[in-house]
Structures are given as C-alpha cells and as structure tokens.
N, C-alpha and C positions, 0 to 999 in steps of 0.2 A: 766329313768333308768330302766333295762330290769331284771328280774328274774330268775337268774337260775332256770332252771326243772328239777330235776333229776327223772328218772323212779324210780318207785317203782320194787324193784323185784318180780317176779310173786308168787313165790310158798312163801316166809313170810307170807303174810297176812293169806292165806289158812292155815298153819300149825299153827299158834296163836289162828287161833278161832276154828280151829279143838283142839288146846289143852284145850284151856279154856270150850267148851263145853263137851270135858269129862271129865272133872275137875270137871265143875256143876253137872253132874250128879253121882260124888261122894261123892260130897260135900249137905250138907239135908240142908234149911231153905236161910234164908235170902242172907247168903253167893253164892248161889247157883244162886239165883235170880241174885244179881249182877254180876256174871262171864256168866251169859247168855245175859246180859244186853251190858256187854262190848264188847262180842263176837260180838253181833248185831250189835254194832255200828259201831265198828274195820271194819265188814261187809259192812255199809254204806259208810267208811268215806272211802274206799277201791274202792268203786264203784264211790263215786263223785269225787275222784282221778283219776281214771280210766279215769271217762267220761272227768272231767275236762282237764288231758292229751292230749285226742282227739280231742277235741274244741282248745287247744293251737295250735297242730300240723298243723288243719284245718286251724286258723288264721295266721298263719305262711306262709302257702302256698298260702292264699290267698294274707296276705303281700306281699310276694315275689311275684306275678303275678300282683297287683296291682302296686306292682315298676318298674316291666318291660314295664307293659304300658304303665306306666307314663312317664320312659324313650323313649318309644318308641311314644309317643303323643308328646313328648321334639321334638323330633326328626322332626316330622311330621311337628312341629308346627312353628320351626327355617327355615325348606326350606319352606315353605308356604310364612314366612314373605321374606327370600329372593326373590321369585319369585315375590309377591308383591312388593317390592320395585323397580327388574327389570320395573316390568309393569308399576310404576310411572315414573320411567325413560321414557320407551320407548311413554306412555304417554306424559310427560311434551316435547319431544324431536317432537311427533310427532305433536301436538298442537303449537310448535314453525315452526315448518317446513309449519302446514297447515296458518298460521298468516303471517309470510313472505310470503308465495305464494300469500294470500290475496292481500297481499299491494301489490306488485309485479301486479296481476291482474286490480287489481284496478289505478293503475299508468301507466299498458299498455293500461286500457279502459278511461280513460283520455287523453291518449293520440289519441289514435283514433278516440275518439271524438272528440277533435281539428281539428283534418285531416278532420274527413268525414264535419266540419264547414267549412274549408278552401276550401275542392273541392267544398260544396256544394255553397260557394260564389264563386269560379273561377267557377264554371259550369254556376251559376248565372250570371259571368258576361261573358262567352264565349258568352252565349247565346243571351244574350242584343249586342254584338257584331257582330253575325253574324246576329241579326234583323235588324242590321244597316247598315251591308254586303246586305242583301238581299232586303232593302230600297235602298240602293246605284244603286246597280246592277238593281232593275225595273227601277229608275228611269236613270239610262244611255240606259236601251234597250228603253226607250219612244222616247230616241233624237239618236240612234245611230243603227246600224244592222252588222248582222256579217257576213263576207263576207268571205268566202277561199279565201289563198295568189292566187292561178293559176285563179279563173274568176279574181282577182282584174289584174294580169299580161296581161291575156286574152284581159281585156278590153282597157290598158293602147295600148296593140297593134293595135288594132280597133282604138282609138284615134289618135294614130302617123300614122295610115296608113290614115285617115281621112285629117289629117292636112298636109300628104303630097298631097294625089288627091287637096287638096282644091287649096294647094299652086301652084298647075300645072295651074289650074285652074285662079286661077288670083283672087279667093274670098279671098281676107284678113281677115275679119269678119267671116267668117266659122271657117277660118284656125285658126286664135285667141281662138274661142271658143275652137278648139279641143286640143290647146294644154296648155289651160287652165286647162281642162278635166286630159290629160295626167301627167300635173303637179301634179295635185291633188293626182292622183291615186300615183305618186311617192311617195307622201309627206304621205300618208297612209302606203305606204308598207316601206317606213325609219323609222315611229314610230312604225313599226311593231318588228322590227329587234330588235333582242338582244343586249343590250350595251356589 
C-alpha cells in the first residue's frame, strides 16, 4: 500500500518560526524558552521533511529505472529462451540427420565389405584358374608346337608335290608316306578352322 506525499509548501514553515521567534522574544521566562524550543523543532522536522521528500523522489526514480530494466531484462531474457529453443531444435534435427547418415554409412560400409569379400574370393578363384590355365597350356606346349596356317599349307604342297614325283616314279612306299604327311597336315589345318 503506497503513501501519499504531499509537499510541504515552502514559505509556511519559514513564517511560523519566524513568528514564534519573535514572539519568544517578547515573551520573558519560561514561555519564551518554549516557543524557541517549538520554533527549533518546526525547524527540524521541516528539514527531515525536506530531506525526507528527496530520498522519496530519488527512490521513485530509481523504482521506475529499476522497472524499465526489468522490463527490458524481461525482454532480453524471452528472446534468449526463444533462440535457445531454436538451437535445441536445430540441435536435436541435426543430431538426427548426423545418426541417419551414420546408419546409412555404416550399411553402405557393410556393404562394401561384402563386395570387396566376394571379388576378393572371385579374384581368389580367377587366379587358381588361370594357374590351371597356365598348367594346362605348359603342359600342351611339352606335347604340341605352333605352327602359322601358310608354312602348315606351304608344307602340305611340298607333300602333294612329293607324292606326285613319287607316284611317276613307281615308289609306292614314298608315295604312301607323303600323302600320309599331307593328310595330317589337312586334318591340322580342319581343327584349325572355326566352326
């Protein structure tokens, strides 16, 4: 509950104990003493008014600047927590986003891994394959040679030509051999041919 102030008006107090102290000094004795006594006080209680006033006024002004800041600390204190809140959002939103990518990563490096197991067994087994490819192959070049189609032709004619002087000839047995020879060389160059 707040107290009315009312000012005192300035020039009352002055004119009271200006009267009261001429008063006393018309007045002889006791009476005299008290109206000097009243004067004083009138005096005091004029001054602790006075100051008392200014200290109200002071506190007032301080109230009132204290309520603006508070208001203004209000203020401060509501966007603060908004902004904080944004930032839990944008927190909690980006903490979900970096979790999914997690998994995410982690399901693509799984998968990978699988793969780079799967080539590394087909690598595993190309390889045992072509050691059996190039086991196969020495061992055909031990029993076999590679001949170009035109000497194999080349020679197949050297043969027919052989087995016909032979046959002019009257050598049967030559002539046998060579076209033995020539057969051969055919039966080479028909497994050669593309089906």
């Amino acid at each position: 509950m707040s107290a009315t102030v009312v000012s005192l008006p300035p020039s009352t107090g002055d004119e009271t104990v200006d009267f009261l102290r001429r008063l006393a000094s018309m007045v002889s004795g006791k009476n005299g003493e008290m109206l000097l006594k009243a004067a004083a006080t009138i005096e005091a209680l004029t001054e602790r008014a006075t100051s008392t006033e200014a200290l109200y006024h002071q506190q007032r002004d301080e109230s009132a600047r204290n309520a603006e800041l508070r208001q203004a600390a209000e203020l401060v204190s509501d966007a603060l927590q908004r902004q904080v809140e944004t930032l839990r959002k944008q927190l909690t939103e980006v903490t979900t986003a970096a979790a999914t990518e997690r998994t995410k990563f982690e399901a693509e490096r799984v998968r990978l891994t699988g793969l780079m197991q799967q080539a590394e067994a087909r690598f595993t087994g190309l390889t045992a394959e072509l050691d059996a490819l190039k086991a196969s192959v020495e061992a055909f070049n031990e029993t076999a040679i590679t001949v170009p189609v035109d000497i194999l032709r080349l020679t197949r004619s050297q043969f027919d030509f052989l087995a016909d002087g032979f046959a002019r000839n009257g050598d049967v047995i030559s002539q046998a051999i060579s076209e033995i020879g020539a057969c051969a060389i055919n039966q080479a160059l028909a497994g050669n041919k593309p089906a």
